[in-house]
N, C-alpha and C positions, 0 to 999 in steps of 0.2 A: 504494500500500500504506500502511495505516494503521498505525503504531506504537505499540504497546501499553505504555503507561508506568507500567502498575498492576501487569501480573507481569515482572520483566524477570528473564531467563537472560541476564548477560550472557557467558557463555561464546559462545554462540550467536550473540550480536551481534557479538562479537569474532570469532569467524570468519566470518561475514556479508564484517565492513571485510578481515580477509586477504584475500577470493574478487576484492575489490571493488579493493583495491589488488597483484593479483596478484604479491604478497610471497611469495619462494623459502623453504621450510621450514624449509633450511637456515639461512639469513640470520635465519628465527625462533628455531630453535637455539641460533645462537651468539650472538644477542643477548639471549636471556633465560635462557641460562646453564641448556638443560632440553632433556631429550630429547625424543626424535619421540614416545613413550609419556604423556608428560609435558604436552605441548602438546594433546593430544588429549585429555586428562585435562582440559584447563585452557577445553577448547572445550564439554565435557560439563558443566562445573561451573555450578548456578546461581548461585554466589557464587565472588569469589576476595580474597584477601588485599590489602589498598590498596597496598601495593609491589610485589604484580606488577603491580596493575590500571595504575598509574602507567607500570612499563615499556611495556606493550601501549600506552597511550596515548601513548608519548614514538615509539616503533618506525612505529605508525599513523600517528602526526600525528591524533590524533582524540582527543578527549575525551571519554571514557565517564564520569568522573566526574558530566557533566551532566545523565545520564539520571538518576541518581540527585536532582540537583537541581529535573529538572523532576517526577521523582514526588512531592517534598515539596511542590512549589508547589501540586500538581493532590489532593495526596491528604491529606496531614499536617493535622491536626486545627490549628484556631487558637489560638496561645497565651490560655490564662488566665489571664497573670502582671498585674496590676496597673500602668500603666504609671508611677506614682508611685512605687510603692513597688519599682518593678525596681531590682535592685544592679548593680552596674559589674563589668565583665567584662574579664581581659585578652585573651578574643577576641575577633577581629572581627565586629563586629556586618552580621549580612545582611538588607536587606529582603526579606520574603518576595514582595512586592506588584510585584517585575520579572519580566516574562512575556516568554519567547525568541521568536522568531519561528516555532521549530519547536511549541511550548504554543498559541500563535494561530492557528496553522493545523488544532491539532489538534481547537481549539476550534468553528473555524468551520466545517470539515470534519463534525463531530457535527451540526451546526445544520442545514448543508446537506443531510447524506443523512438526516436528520429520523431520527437513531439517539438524539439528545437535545433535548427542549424546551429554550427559553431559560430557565423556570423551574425545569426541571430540573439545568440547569448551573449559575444561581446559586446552587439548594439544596446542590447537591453537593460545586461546585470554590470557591466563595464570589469568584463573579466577579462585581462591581457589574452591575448588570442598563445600564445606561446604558455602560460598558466591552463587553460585548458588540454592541450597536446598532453602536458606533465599529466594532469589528472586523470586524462582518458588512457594513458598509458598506466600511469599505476596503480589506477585504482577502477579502470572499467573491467569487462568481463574476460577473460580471454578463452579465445574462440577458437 
């Protein structure tokens, strides 16, 4: 199954990891401090509040905030800022240009069932055309 990083419900995903980590309702309950009403609300939502999403991910052991990250890497428009003339920041600066292993497979995945050219993907996702070669090389199927 291929994982859609351009619409994400994460409600949905979130109970995906409940089914997946067969976690008692209960024990979801009283660790997120919400009723059975509540929780079901929170499984229908395409969006939820970063301090629940935080509990779900602390309860899960899983990290939903990444899905979020791998959409900026595959979908977010390239900064315009000038790189001379960028001001200093006191947050932390992220490169955008680190690809997950779960991003590489999704990439290679496209190449392979031929749902995206390779020129396609560079126009798109702005993956160096010589960065995919690498990937399709080591990390596609071999045939």
């Amino acid at each position: 199954m291929k994982f859609d990083y351009k619409e994400i419900h994460i409600g949905s995903i979130i109970q995906t990891r409940v089914v997946d980590t067969s976690i008692e309702l209960e024990r979801i309950c009283k660790f997120m401090k919400s009723t059975k009403a509540q929780i079901n609300e929170m499984y229908a939502s395409k969006s939820l509040d970063t301090d629940i999403l935080m509990r779900w991910s602390k309860l899960l052991e899983y990290d939903f905030f990444r899905i979020y990250s791998q959409h900026l890497i595959l979908y977010a428009p390239p900064s315009k800022v000038d790189k001379t003339e960028e001001k200093k920041s006191m947050l932390p600066n992220f490169r955008k240009s680190i690809y997950t292993r779960e991003v590489i497979d999704f990439i290679v995945e496209l190449i392979e069932t031929e749902e995206k050219t390779m020129p396609q993907i560079v126009k798109e996702y702005r993956i160096p055309k010589s960065t995919l070669h690498r990937w399709t090389k080591k990390y596609g199927k071999s045939e």
